[in-house]
N, C-alpha and C positions, 0 to 999 in steps of 0.2 A: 418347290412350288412358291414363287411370291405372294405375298401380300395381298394383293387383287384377287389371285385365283382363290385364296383362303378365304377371303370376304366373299365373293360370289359362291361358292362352294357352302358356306356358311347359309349367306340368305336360300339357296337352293332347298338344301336339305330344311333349314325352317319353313319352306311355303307346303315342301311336299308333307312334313308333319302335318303342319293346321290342314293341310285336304285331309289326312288321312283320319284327323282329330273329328272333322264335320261330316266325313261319312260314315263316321259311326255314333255319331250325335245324333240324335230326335227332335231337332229344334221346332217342325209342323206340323200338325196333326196326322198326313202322313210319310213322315219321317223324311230323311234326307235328300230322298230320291223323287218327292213325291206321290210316290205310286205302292207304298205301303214295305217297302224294302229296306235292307240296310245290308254295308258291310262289316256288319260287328260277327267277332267270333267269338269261340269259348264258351257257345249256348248251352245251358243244357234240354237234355232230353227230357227231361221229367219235371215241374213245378208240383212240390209236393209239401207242404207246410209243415210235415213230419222228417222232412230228411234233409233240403238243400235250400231253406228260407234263411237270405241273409239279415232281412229287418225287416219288422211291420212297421205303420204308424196308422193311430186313427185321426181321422180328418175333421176338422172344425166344421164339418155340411157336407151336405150330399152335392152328386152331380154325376153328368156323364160324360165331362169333356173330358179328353182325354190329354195326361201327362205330357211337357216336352222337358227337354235337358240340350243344354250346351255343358260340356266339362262335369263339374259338379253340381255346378245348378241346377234344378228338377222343380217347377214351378206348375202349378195345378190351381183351378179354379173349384169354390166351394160356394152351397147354399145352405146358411144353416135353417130347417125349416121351425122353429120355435121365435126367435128375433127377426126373420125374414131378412136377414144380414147377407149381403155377397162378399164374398172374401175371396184375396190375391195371396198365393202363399207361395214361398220358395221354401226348398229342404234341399239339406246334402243330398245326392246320389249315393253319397257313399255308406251311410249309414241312416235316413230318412229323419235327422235334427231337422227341427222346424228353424231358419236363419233369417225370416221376417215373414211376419204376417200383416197384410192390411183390410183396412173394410171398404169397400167400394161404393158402394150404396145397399138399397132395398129393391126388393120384388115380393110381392105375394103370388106369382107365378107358379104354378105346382099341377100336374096332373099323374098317372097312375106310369106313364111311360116315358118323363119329362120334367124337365122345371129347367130353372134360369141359368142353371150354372153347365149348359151343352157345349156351348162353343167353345173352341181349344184355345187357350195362349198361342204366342207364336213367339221366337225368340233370335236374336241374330248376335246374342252374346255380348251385346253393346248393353240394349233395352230387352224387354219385356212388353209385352202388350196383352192384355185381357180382355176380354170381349162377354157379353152379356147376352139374353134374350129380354132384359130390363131394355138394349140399346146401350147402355155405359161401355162407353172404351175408355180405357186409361193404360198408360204408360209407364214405368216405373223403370228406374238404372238397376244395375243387376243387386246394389245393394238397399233396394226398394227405396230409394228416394221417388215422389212422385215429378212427374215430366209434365203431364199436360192428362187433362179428362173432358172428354166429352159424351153425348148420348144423343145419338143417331135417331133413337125415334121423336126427340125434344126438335131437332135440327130437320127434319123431313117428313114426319107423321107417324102414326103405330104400324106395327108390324101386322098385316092381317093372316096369319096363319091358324089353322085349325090346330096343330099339337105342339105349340110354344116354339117359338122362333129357335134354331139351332144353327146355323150356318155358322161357320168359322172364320175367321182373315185370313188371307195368304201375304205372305210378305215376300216380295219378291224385286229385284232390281231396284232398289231405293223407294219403293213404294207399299202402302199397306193397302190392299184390296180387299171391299167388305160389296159382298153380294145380299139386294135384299128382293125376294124373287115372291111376291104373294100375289093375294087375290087383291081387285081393286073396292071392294067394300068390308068391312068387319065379316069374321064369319059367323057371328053369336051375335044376337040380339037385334034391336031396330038400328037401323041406320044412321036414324038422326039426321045429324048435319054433317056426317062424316063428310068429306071428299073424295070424289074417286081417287083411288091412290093409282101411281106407277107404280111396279117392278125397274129396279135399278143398278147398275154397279157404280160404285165409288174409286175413285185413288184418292189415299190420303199420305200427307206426307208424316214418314213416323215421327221426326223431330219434332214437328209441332203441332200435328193431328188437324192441320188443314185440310181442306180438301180441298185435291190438285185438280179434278175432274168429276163432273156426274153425268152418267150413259143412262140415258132411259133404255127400257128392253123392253119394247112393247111383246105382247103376245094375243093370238086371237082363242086361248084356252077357254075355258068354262069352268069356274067355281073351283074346285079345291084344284083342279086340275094345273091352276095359278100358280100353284104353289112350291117349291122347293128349298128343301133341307140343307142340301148340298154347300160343298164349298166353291170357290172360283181354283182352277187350278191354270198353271203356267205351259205355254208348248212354242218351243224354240224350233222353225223347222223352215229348212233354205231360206236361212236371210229374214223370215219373219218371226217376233216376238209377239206372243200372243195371249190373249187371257180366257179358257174355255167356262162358260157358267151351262149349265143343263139346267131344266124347268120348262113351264106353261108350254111343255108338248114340244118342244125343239133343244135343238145345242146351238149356242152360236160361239163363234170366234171374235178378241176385238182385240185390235193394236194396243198392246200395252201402255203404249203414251201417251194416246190419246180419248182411248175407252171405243173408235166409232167400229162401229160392228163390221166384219167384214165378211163371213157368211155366217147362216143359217139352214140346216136341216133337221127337217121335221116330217111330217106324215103320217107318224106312228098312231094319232089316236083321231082317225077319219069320223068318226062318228061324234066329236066333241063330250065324251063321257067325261062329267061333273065331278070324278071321283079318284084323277090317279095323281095325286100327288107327288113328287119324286123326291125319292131319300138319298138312292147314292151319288154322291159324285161323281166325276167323268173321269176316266185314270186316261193318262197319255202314254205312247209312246212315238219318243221324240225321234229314234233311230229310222221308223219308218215313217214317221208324219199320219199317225193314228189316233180319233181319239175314240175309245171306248165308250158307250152308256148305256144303261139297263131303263128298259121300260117297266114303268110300274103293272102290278095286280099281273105275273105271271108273262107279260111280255117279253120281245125278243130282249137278247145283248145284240149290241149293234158296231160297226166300226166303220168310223166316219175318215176321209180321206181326210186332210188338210191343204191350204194351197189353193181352194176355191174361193168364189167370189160373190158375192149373193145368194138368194136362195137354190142350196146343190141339192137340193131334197129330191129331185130326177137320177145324179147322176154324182153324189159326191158319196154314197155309202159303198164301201170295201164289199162287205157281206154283211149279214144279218143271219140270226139263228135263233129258233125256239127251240133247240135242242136241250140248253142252261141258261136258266135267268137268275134274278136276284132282285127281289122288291124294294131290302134295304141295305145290306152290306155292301162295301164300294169292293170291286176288283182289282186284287193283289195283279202287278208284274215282278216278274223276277227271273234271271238267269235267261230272259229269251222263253217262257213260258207266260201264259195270263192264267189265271185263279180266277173261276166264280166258287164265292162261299152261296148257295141260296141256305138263307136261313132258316126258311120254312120247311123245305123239303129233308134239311140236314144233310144236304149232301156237298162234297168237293169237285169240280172237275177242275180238269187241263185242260188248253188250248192253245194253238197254234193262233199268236196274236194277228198274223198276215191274214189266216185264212178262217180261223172260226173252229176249226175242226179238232175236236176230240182225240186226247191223247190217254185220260183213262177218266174215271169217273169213282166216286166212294161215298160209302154211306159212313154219317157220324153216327147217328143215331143219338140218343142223351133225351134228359130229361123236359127241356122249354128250346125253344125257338133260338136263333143266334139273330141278334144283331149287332152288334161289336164287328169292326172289319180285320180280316185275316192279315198275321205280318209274316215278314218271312225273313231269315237272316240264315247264315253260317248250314244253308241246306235243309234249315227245317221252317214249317210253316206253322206259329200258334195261334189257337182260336179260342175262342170261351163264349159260350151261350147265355142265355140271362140266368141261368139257375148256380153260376159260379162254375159248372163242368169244365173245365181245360184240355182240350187234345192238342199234340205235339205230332206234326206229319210229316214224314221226309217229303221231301221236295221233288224228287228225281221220279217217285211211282208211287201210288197211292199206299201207304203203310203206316198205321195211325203208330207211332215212337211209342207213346202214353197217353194216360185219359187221367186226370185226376179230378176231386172238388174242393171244395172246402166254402164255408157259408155264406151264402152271398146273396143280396137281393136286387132283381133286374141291373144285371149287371152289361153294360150299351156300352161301356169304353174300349179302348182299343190296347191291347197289348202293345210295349212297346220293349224296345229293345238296345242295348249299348255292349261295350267290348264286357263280354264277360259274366252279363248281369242282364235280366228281362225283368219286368215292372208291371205288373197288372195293377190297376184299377177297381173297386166295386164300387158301391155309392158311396160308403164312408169311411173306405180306409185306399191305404197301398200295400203292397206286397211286393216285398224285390226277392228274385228268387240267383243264385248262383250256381255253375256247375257241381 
C-alpha cells in the first residue's frame, strides 16, 4: 500500500471516528439527532444511587435546562436563587470536576415551575453558547474564555410570556437560531407604554453574535395562546433546508438562510381560545419529510407533510389523532418508531410515524406529573417525572426495565445520554449514573 493510500485510509478512518464521536455526544437539547435519540451504548438498565452511580455534584443554582456534552465537556446552565446570579458551568463528563465557572448576569425571574436558567446551551466543540430567560446570550471557547455577550430582550423588547421565557437555540449550519414566540402586550399588569411586540425568529452568527437575519412570525392567536416554549428545530427534506418553530396556533416552515416563511399550517384551535399555550417542540422526521406537533389542553398529535407552500392548513397534514397527546413533553423518534410521553395521564405509547397508528400503549403510573422529555438510546427509553421517579423501558414493546427515585424537587430536565454513562439533571444537582 503506498503512501497516499495510507494517508487517505488515515483521514477516512479519522472522519468516520468524529461521526461516530458526535453521535453519541449531546451537544443540543435534543441530542445529536435532534429528535431526542442517540447512538450511545453500554446503557444501563437501572439508575439507581445505591448500586451503579458513577459521581454526583451539586450545582451552584437551580434550573431546568438541560445538560449538553461534546467529549468530556458537559456544560449546564444555573440560577443561583439567594444572589440572583446566572452562571455558565462546564464539568468533566468523566467524573462531574467543576473546569470553569462563570457568572453571566442577574435575573430575579423565579416561579413554582420555572426561572431563568430553562434554556439549554448548545455546543459544536469549538464554542459554547448559553442562553437565558434574563435574554443574555454569551458565548464562551471550550476553555471558558468569553467570545462575545449580548441580551436579546435589551436589543428587541421583553419577552411577554406567562411562565418565564424558556425556548432554547438551535445551532445549526453555521448559524445560532433563537425563536421568540409570545404574546403582543405584557401578560401581568397595565400596559403602559409598552409596544405591541412581534413574535420572531432570529440567525445569529455564533462568531460574533450578530444577527444575520430577523423573520417576523405574525400569528392571528389570542392571548396566551401567542405563546410558545418551544424550540426552533432543523428539517432537511428534497433539496430544502428548513427551520420548523410551533406556536400562536400554527407550525411554520422557513428557509434557513433567509428566515422567509415558506408554509404554514394551523386550524387546530377554530374557536380562538385565550388559553393554549404550547410547550413542546416539533420533532421531525427527515426520512419521510414529517413534521410532528402536539396541540395543547389535551389536543390531537398531528403530522404535517413538508414540501408545501403557503397556507397547507387544507391539505398539508399526513393524519391527525386524539387517540395520544401531550401537553408538554416533546416526542421522542427512534429506531422508525415515534413516542408520546403525555405527562398527565402517565402513560407511553408507540406509533407508526407514517401513519399515527398505535403499536402498544402503557401506563407509568408514579407519584407527580412528567414533564422532562423522554430519551432513548442502546433499545431503552428513560423518563423521570417531577418527583425525581426514573423508569427505564425497552424500546421494542412496552416493558417498564426499572422504576427507581431518589430526592428530587420538580425535576423538568431532560435525561441525557453518552457511550456508557446517562446524566440526569434535578434543580441543583447532577447525577451520572454507569452500567
Amino acid at each position: 500500500m503506498g503512501m497516499r493510500s495510507i494517508l487517505m485510509m488515515a483521514i477516512a478512518l479519522g472522519m468516520l471516528a468524529a461521526a461516530a464521536r458526535a453521535a453519541n455526544d449531546w451537544p443540543q437539547w435534543r441530542g445529536p439527532a435532534l429528535n431526542g435519540s442517540s447512538e450511545a451504548t453500554g446503557l444501563p438498565e437501572a439508575l439507581d444511587v445505591n448500586k451503579n452511580l458513577a459521581w454526583q455534584i451539586k450545582l451552584p443554582g437551580l434550573g431546568s435546562a438541560t445538560p449538553v456534552f461534546i467529549g468530556d465537556r458537559l456544560f449546564v446552565s444555573c440560577w443561583d436563587e439567594e444572589s440572583k446570579k446566572l452562571f455558565a458551568v462546564c464539568l468533566s463528563r468523566a467524573d462531574g470536576k467543576t473546569l470553569w465557572q462563570k457568572e453571566v448576569g442577574l435575573s430575579t425571574l423565579q416561579m413554582d415551575r420555572n426561572n431563568a436558567a430553562s434554556p439549554s446551551p448548545v455546543t459544536d466543540g469549538k464554542s459554547v453558547y448559553f442562553y437565558y430567560a434574563s435574554g443574555d446570550l454569551v458565548a464562551f471557547d471550550m476553555d471558558g474564555k468569553p467570545l462575545w455577550q449580548r441580551n436579546i430582550q435589551k436589543d428587541y423588547g421583553q419577552f411577554n410570556v406567562n411562565w418565564i421565557y424558556a425556548s432554547s437555540p438551535l445551532l445549526y449550519k453555521g448559524k445560532l437560531y433563537v425563536q421568540v414566540i409570545h404574546r403582543d402586550v405584557p401578560p401581568r399588569g397595565p400596559r403602559g407604554n409598552s409596544p405591541i411586540a412581534d413574535s420572531y425568529v432570529l440567525a445569529i452568527d455564533p462568531a460574533n453574535g450578530k444577527t444575520i437575519w430577523k423573520q417576523e412570525r405574525p400569528s392571528d392567536a389570542a392571548q396566551e395562546s401567542k405563546e410558545s416554549y418551544g424550540t426552533p428545530m432543523p428539517l432537511e427534506y428534497e433539496g430544502r433546508s428548513e427551520i420548523i418553530i410551533v406556536g400562536g396556533d400554527c407550525v411554520t416552515a422557513h428557509d434557513s438562510q433567509t428566515g422567509k416563511e415558506l408554509w404554514r399550517a394551523g386550524g387546530w384551535n377554530p374557536q380562538r381560545k385565550g388559553d393554549w399555550r404550547l410547550v413542546p417542540s416539533a420533532t421531525v422526521d427527515e426520512k419521510d419529510g414529517l413534521v410532528f406537533a402536539c396541540v395543547p389542553k389535551n389536543g390531537p398529535v398531528m403530522a404535517v407533510k413538508d414540501g408545501g407552500h403557503g397556507d397547507v392548513t387544507a391539505t398539508g397534514f399526513a393524519w391527525k389523532t386524539t387517540t395520544f397527546t401531550s401537553d408538554v413533553c416533546v416526542p421522542l423518534l427512534y429506531r422508525g418508531n415515534l413516542y408520546i410521553l403525555d405527562g398527565d395521564r402517565k402513560t407511553m405509547t408507540c406509533a407508526d410515524p407514517k401513519t399515527g397508528d398505535v403499536k402498544w400503549t402503557g401506563s407509568l403510573g408514579g407519584r407527580a406529573v412528567f414533564r422532562a422529555s423522554p430519551t432513548a438510546a442502546d433499545g431503552k427509553i428513560y423518563c423521570m417525572n417531577q418527583a425525581g421517579e426514573i423508569w427505564v423501558l425497552a424500546a421494542d414493546q412496552f416493558k417498564i426495565l426499572s422504576k427507581t427515585s431518589f430526592p428530587a424537587k420538580l425535576s423538568n430536565s431532560t435525561i441525557i445520554v453518552g457511550d456508557g454513562q446517562v446524566i440526569v439533571r434535578v434543580l441543583d444537582a447532577l447525577y451520572a449514573f454507569k452500567k
